[in-house]
N, C-alpha and C positions, 0 to 999 in steps of 0.2 A: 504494500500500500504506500502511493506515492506523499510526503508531506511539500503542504503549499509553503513556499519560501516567505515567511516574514520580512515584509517592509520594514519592518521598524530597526529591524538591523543597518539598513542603507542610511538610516536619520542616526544611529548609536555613531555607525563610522564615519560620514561626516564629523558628527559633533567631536568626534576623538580626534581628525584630523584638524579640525579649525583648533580645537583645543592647543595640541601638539606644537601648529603651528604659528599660534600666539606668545605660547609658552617662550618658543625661539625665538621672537620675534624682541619678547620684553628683556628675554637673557641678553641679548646682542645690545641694543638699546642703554639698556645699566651700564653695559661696558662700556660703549663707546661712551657715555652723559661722565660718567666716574674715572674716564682716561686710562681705563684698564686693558682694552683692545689689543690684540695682540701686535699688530702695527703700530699703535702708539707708543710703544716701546715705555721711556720716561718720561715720554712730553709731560706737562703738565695742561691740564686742562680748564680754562676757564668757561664755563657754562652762563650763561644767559638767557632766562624763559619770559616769557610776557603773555598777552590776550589777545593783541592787535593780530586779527586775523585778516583783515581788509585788504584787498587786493593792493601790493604795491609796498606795504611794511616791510612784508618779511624780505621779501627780493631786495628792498634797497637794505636793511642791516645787514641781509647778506653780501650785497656789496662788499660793504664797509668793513662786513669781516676776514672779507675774502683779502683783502687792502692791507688790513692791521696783521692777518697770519704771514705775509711777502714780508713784511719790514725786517730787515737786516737783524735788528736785535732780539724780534721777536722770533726768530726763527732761532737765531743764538742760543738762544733760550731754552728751547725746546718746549714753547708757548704755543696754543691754540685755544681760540676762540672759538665755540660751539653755540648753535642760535636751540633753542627749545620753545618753540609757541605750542600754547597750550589753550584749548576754548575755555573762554569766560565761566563756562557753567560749571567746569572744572576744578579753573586754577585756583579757586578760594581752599577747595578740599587739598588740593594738592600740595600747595603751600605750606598751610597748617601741617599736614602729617609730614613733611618735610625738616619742615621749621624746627617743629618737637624734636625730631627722629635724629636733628643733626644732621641732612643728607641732602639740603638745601642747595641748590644753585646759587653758585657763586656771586650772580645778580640777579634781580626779580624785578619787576613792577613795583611799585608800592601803589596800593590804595584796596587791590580786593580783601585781602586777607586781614579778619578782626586780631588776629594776634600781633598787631606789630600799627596799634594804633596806640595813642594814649601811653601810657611811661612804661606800657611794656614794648615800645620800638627799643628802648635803650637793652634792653633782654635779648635782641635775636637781629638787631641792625646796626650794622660799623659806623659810630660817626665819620665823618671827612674833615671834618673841621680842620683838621690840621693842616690839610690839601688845599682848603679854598682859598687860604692868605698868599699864598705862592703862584707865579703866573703859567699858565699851560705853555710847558713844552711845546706843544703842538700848534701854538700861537708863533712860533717863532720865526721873523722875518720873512726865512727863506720855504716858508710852507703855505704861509696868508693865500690865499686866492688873486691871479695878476687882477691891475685894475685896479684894487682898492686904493682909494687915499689915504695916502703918506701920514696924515697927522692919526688915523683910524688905524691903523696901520703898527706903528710906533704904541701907541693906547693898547692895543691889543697884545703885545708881542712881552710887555711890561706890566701891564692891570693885572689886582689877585685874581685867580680863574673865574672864583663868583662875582665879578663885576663886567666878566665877557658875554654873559646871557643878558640874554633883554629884561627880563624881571630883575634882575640882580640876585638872580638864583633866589628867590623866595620862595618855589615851589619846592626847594629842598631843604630852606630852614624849618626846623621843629622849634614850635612858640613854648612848649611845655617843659622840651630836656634843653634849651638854648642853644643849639648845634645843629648843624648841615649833618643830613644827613640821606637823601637822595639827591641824584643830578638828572632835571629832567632836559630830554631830547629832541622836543619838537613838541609843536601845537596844533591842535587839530583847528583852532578858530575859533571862531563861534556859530550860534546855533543860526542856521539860515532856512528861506523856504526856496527848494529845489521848484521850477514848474518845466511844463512843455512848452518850448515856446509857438511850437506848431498847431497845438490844439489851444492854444493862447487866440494866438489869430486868428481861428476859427469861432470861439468863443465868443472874440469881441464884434466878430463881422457879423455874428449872431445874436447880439447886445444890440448894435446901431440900427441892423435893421427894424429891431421890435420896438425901437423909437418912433419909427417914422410910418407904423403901424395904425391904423385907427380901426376899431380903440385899441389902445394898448394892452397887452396880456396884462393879466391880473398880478401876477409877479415883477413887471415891470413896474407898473402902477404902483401895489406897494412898498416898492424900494425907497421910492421916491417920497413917500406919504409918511409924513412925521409917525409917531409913537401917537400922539395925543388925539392925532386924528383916525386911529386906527390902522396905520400905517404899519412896516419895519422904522424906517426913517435910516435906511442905512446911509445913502447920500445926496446929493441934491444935480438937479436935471441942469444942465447951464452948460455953455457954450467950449466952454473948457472940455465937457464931457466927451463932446463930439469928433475933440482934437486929440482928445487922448486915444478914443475907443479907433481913430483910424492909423496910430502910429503904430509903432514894435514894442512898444513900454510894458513895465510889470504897472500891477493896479500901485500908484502912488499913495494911497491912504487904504486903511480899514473899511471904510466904508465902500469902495470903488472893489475893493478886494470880492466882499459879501458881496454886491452887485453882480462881479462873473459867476462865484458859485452859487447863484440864485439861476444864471441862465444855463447850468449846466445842465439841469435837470430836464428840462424842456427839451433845450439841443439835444441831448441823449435817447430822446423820444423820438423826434422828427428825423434821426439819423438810426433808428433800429442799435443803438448801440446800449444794451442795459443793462453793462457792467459798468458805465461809464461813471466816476463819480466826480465830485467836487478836489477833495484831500482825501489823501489815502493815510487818514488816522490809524494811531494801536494804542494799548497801555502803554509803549515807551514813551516817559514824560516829556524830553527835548521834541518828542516829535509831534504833541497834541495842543502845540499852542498856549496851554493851560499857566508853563511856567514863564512864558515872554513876557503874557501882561499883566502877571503878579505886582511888580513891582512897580510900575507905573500907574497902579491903581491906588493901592495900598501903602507907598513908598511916606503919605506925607505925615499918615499916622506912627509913623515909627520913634518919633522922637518924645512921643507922649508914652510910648513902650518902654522905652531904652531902661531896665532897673540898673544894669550893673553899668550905664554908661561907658558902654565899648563900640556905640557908635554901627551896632548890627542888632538886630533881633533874634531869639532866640524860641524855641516851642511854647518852654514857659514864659517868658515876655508877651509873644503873640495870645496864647490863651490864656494866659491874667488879665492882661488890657480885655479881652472876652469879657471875663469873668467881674472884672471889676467895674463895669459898664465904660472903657474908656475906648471903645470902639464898639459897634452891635451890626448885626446885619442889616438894622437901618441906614446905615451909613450912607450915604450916596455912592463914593468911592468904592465900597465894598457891595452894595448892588451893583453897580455896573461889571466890575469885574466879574462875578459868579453870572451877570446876564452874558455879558460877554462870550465867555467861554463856552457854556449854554448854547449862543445862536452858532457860534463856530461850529460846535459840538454836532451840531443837526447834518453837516456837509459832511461830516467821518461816512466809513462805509456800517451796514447794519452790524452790529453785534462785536465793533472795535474792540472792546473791552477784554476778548478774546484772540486778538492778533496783535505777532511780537512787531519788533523793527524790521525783520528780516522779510514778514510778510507785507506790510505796508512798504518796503520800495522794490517788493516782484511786483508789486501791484501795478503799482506807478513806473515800472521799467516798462511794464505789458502795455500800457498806454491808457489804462483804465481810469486812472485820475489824473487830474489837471495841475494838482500838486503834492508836495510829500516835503516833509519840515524833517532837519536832520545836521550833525554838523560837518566840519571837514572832514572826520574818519571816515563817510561816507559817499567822499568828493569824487574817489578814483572807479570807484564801485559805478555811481550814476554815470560817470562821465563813459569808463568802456558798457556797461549795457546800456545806454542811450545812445552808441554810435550806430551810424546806420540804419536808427529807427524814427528818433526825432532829434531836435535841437535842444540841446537841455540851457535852460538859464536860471540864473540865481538871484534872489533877491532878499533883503532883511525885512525882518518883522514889519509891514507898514503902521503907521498911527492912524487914530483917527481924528479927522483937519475938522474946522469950524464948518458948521452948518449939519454936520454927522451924527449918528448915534455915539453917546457914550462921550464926545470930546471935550466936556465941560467938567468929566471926570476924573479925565487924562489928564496923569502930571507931565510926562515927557517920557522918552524912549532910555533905556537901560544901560547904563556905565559898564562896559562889559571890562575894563580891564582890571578890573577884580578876580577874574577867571583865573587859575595858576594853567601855567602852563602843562602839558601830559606830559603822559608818560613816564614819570620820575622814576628812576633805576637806583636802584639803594645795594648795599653789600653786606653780606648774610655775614653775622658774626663771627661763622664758627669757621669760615670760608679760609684755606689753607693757600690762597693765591690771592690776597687781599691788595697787594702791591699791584701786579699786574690787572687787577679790576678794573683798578682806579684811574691806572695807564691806559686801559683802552674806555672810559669812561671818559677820557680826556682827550685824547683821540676820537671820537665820536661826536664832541661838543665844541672842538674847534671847528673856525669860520670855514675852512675849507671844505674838511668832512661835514660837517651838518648842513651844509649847504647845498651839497651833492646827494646828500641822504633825504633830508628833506623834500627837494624837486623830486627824487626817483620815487618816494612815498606817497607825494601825492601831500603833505601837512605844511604847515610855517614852519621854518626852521627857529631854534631857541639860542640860537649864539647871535651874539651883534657879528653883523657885516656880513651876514648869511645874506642872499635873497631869495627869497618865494619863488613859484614859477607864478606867471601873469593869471592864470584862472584860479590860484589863490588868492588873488586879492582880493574878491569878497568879505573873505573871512574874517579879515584883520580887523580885532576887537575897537568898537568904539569909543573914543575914551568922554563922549559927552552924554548928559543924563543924571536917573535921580541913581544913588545905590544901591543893587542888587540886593545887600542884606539888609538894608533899611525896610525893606517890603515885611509881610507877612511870610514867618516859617511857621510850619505845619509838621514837620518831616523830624521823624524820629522814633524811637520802639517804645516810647509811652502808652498806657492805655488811649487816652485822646489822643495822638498821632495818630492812632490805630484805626479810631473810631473815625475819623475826618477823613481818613484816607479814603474810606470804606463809603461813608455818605457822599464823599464829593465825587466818586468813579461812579456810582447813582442817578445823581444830580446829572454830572454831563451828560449821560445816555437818556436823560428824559425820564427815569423813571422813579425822581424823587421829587418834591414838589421844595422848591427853596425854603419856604417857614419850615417844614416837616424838617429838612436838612438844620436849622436853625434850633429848633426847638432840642432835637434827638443830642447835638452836641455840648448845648449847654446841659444837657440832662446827666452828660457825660460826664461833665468837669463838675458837677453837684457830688458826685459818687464820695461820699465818705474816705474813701479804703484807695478808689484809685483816678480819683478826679483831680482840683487841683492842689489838694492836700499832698498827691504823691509825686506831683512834679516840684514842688519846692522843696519837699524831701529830698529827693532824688538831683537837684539841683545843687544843691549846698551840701549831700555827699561825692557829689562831682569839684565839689569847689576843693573838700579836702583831703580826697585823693587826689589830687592835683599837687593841693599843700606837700602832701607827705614823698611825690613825685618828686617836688622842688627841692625840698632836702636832703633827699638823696644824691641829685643833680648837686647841690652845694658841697656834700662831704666831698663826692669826688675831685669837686675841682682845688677844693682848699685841700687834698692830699699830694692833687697834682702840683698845684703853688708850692706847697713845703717839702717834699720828698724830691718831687723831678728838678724845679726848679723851673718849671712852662710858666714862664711872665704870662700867655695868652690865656690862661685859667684865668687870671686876673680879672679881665674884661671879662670873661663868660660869667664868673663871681659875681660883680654885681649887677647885672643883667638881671640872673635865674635869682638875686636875693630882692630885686625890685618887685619880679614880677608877683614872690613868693607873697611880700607883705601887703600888695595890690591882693590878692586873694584872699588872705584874711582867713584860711584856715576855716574859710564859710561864713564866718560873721557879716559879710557884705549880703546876704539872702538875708540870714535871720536877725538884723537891723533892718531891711526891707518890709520885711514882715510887720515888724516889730510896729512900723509907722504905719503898714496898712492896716492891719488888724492890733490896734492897742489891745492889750488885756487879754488874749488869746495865747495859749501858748505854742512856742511851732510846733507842728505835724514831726513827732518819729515813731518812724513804722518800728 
């Protein structure tokens, strides 16, 4: 009697060969990442991992690497530079079990990973500080990019390294342990809105004509038609309109803006095309509008916020001033913004809420929307899947101008150079090639190479005297407006962070009514146990973890003063001891308190 051959054996031996050959796959990997490879003989290996997965990163650091492995010494040496990118959804895990394990790459990113925020950076990441008074090697004379000016030139070749970066290297000073401690490499920009400029044209030749339409569609009509009259009131019908809607222009205001995704909908009917949308929104926050006109709504209430008078707002600042009736959702300012975003909100495609970044610009690659919000890391991406399909153009956040919805509300457009620059690259503590890191971290941030790495990435370069290529120059932050952290912060792992987060993704998709939004979150910050009783808690335990941060940071440097004999402790001394007695060990919250709630005593859990 014959037996039937079992399938499940052909799925067992698969699974044992993918196994097998993963297994080889990770053995080999370890070796070559750990410089144990049988070919690597003694080299020594310096490893480098990051997120940036964008078309354009990896290949230009591989350049750069491929550059810094030739150089005469480093070959000497028996030095090599290895690149490790690793996906964002990742690398936080990654890190961390690295980090701990001791098996960390030689450089990393800083910013995913919770363990290497707050005074435990000083636990698992090499300051530099020693490094940033000395001027880059790699600045010297005969390596500068031709061209430059002589007096830029000379500056550069002599200035401490951290005064070769445009920021003045801020993205890698730490305010908490007083010391550099990452060097970042480039900047993606700021946040802009990508459109087609081909369905732009069409759009708008599909705008003028319903002008001159009698009657006018009814969406035309109410663009036009104030709020009070039953209207949108998005912008006003005048002769300007008619020169704009025949040129090549992005919509010049908010209201002009809402005007095309008003006639998109229509056009997408009359053209059988009914995937077409307005913006191809998702939950990634840069890209739903929601955080651009934060601060220009809200930006003016901030100084009535400010407790600790640091000149930014903070969760508990923003939902105090809630709680303590010094701002309310009557506000005007803060209706408008929540209306705002609201009417933006209606042009996403259905069920946004539900779609990452990634899907929101296949969307908009596919020609299905009209535009897609995103920053420069996502420059090189639009720019090769837009070729050969349409004309891609860029534009910044528009305002909205007099006569508009909402501009009576509007403070002004947003000070972007507050932003730090990306990608900051920091050195793992425990890292056994700490010298050469920092040599090719220096190598990497000089005008020449960053400038070449930069263009081939597709980002702004971070070194002075670098330049952009020409279709970066959108990006470059604007430095007029009100301050980004002067706006309204929301964002944090509080219960009410949690709770706002959750009503206001609601809210945008329509399916929360704004009082109901209004009411549910003060209800929140009422909570006894984790309203605004456990943010000031938790606020002025932040303040003395911090304190006890600083003193630690102070032993070491006053060991370093008396032992080593480092004059430059000196300055870092009282620096980290200014900052220490500005904190106050928390007393600066529960004197806060103290004056709002006399006779109360503070909240500890």
């Amino acid at each position: 009697m014959s037996r039937r051959f079992n399938l499940n054996y052909i799925g067992l031996a698969l699974l044992t060969g993918a196994f097998i050959w993963s297994a080889g796959r990770v053995t080999v990997a370890q070796r070559q990442a750990s410089g144990r490879s049988a070919a690597a003989g003694q080299e020594k290996v310096v490893r480098i991992t990051h997120w940036q997965l964008e078309p354009g990163f990896r290949e230009a650091l591989d350049a750069v690497i491929a550059e810094y492995n030739e150089l005469p010494k480093v070959k000497a040496a028996g030095v090599r530079v290895l690149q490790l990118a690793i996906s964002e959804k990742v690398f936080q895990q990654f890190l961390n079990v690295h980090m701990i394990s001791g098996t960390a790459p030689d450089i990393s990113a800083r910013g995913m990973s919770k363990l290497v925020r707050g005074s435990a950076v000083g636990r698992f990441l090499e300051p530099i500080t020693a490094w940033v008074d000395a001027p880059n090697p790699y600045n010297a004379p005969a390596l500068l990019p031709a061209g430059l000016d002589p007096e830029l030139a000379r500056y550069l070749s002599a200035a401490p390294w951290r005064e070769t970066f445009l920021d003045g290297m801020q993205a890698g000073w730490d305010d908490e342990l007083q010391g550099y401690y990452n060097v970042p490499i480039a900047s993606p920009g700021s946040i802009r809105i990508f459109y087609n400029r081909d369905l732009l044209r069409e759009v708008k030749a599909f705008t003028a004509q319903a002008l001159d339409t009698e009657p006018r569609p009814a969406w035309l009509t109410a663009a036009f038609t104030p709020i009070a009259q039953g209207g949108e009131g998005f912008t006003t019908d005048d002769p300007s309109l008619r020169d704009w809607l025949a040129s090549d222009e992005p919509p010049p205001s908010l209201g002009r803006l809402l005007l095309l995704c008003e006639a998109v909908r229509p056009f997408a009917e009359l053209h059988g095309r009914s995937k077409l949308i307005a913006i191809s929104g998702s939950n990634y926050g840069p890209g739903n509008f929601s955080e651009a006109y934060l601060a220009p709504f809200t930006a003016g209430l901030g100084e009535r916020m400010d407790i600790e008078h640091d000149s930014s707002i903070s969760p508990l600042e923003s939902f105090a001033g809630l709680s303590e009736g010094v701002w309310s959702f009557d506000h005007p300012g803060v209706q408008a913004y929540f209306d705002c975003v609201r009417v933006v909100a209606r042009h996403f495609p259905a069920g946004f809420l539900g779609l990452d970044r990634e899907q929101a610009i296949r969307r908009f690659l596919q020609g299905h929307a009209l535009m897609v919000a995103s920053g420069g890391w996502d420059a090189s991406s639009l720019f090769m899947g837009s070729k050969g399909k349409f004309e891609l153009g860029i534009m910044a956040y528009p305002p909205p101008v007099a006569g508009e919805r909402w501009h009576e509300a509007y403070l002004d457009q947003v000070n972007e150079t507050e932003s730090p620059m990306g990608v900051p690259l920091a050195i793992y503590k425990r890292s056994p090639n700490k010298e050469w890191a920092v040599d090719f971290l220096q190598f990497l941030s000089s005008a020449r190479v960053n400038e070449r790495f930069a263009q081939q990435a597709g980002w702004l370069p971070a070194a002075v005297g670098a330049q952009p290529t020409e279709r970066m120059a959108p990006f470059a932050p604007s430095a007029a407006g009100v301050k980004r952290s002067m706006g309204f912060n929301f964002r944090g792992s509080s219960h009410p962070s949690i709770t706002y987060e959750g009503l206001f993704w609601l809210y945008m998709a329509g399916d929360l009514p704004y009082q109901e939004l209004a009411d549910r979150l003060q209800e929140s910050l009422r909570s006894p146990r984790y309203g605004m009783n456990r943010l000031w808690f938790e606020g002025a335990r932040g303040q003395q973890e911090n304190a006890r941060a600083k003193e630690r940071a102070l032993s070491v440097e006053e060991a370093r003063l008396l032992f080593l004999g480092d004059e430059s402790a000196r300055q870092r001394h009282r620096a980290i001891l200014l900052t220490a007695l500005m904190l106050n060990d928390g007393a600066n919250l529960r004197a806060a308190w103290a004056v709002r709630y006399p006779g109360q005593p503070f909240p500890d859990f």
